[in-house]
VOGU-3710 file (C-alpha; in Angstrom, 3 decimals, decimal comma):
1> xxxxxxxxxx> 109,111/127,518/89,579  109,678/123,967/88,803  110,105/121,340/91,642  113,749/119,468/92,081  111,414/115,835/92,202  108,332/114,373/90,973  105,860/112,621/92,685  107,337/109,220/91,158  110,490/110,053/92,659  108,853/111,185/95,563
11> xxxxxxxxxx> 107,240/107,406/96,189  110,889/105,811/94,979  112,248/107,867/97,897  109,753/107,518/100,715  108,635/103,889/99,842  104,996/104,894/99,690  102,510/106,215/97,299  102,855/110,256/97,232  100,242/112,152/98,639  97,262/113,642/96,225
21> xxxxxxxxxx> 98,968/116,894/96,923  102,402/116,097/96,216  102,760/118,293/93,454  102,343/121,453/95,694  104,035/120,111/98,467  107,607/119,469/96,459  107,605/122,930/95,142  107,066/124,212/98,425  109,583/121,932/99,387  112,115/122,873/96,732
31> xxxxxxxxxx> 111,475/127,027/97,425  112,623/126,065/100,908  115,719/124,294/99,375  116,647/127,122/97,772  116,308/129,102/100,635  119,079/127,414/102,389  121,113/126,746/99,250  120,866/130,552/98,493  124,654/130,981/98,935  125,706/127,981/97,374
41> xxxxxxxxxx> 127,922/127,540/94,313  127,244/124,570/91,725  126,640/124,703/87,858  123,765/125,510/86,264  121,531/125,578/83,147  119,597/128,454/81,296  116,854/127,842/83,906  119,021/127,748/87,133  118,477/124,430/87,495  121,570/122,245/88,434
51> xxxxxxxxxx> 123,486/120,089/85,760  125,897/118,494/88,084  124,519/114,420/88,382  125,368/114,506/92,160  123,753/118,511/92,505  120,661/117,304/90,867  120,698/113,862/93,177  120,957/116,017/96,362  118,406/118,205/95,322  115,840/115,558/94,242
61> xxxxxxxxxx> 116,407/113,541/97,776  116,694/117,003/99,874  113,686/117,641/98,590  111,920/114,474/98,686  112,863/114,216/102,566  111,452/117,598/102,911  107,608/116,527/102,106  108,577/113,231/104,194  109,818/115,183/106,846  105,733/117,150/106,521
71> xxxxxxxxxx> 104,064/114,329/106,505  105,675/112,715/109,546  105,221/115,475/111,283  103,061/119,127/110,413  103,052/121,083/107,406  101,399/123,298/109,471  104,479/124,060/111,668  105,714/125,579/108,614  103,196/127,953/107,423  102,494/128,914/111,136
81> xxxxxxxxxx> 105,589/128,726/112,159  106,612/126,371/115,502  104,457/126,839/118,314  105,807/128,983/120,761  103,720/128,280/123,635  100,365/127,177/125,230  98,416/128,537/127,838  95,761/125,571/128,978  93,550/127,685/130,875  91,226/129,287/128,656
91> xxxxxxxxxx> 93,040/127,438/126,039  95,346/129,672/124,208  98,184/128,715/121,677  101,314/131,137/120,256  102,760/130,535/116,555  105,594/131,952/114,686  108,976/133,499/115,999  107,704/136,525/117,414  108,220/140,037/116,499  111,884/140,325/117,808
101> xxxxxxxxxx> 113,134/137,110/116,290  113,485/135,823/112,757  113,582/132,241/112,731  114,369/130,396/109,472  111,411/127,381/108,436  112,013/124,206/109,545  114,264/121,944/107,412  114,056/118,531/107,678  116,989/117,184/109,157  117,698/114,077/106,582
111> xxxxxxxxxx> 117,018/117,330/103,928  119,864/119,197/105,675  122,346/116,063/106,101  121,681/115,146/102,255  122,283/119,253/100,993  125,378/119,405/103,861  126,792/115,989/102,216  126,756/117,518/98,548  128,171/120,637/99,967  125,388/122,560/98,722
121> xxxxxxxx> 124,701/123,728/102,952  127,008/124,288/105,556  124,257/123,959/108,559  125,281/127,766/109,083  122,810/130,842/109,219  123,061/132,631/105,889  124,099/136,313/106,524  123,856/138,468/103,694
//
């Protein structure tokens, strides 16, 4: 998998040098992207990558606010999974959705408003 930005772009977007592991955080970044633009309809290469100017500008800055949205707050929240709770005496904390629930990761909300304003997302639940 390629990434939908580069670190350069990365820095144009956030206004700050990109992290020393930008590289693996965009195409984490973009693999969520494409998790929420699974359903979405928009030309494409060879490759499956966009040829649209405006696709492949909402993509880049989706994805760019994606690592932003990481570094502001906790990468970690998406590889565990949000916390679910915490139990201070004898210190004990809960990730992920649970076994009954299937929660979608966390998408950064300028990433969402950027993919909803190319109509690449609707902000809906994908059901397949």
């Amino acid at each position: 998998m390629t990434a939908y930005a580069t670190s350069t772009e990365l820095s144009t977007f956030t206004g700050v040098s990109a992290p020393v592991d930008a590289t693996r955080l965009l195409l984490r970044a973009s693999s969520l992207i494409d998790d929420y633009i699974r359903t979405a309809v928009y030309p494409v290469d060879v490759d499956n990558f966009p040829t649209a100017t405006d696709d492949i500008a909402a993509l880049r800055d989706a994805t760019c606010a994606q690592v932003e949205y990481w570094a502001a707050s906790d990468e970690e929240d998406d590889v565990l999974g949000p916390m679910q709770g915490v139990v201070l005496g004898d210190m004990q904390m809960q990730y992920g959705a649970g076994a009954n629930r299937v929660t979608p990761l966390d998408l950064a909300p300028r990433a969402a408003r950027i993919l909803r304003i190319a109509h690449l997302y609707s902000g809906q639940p994908v059901r397949l």
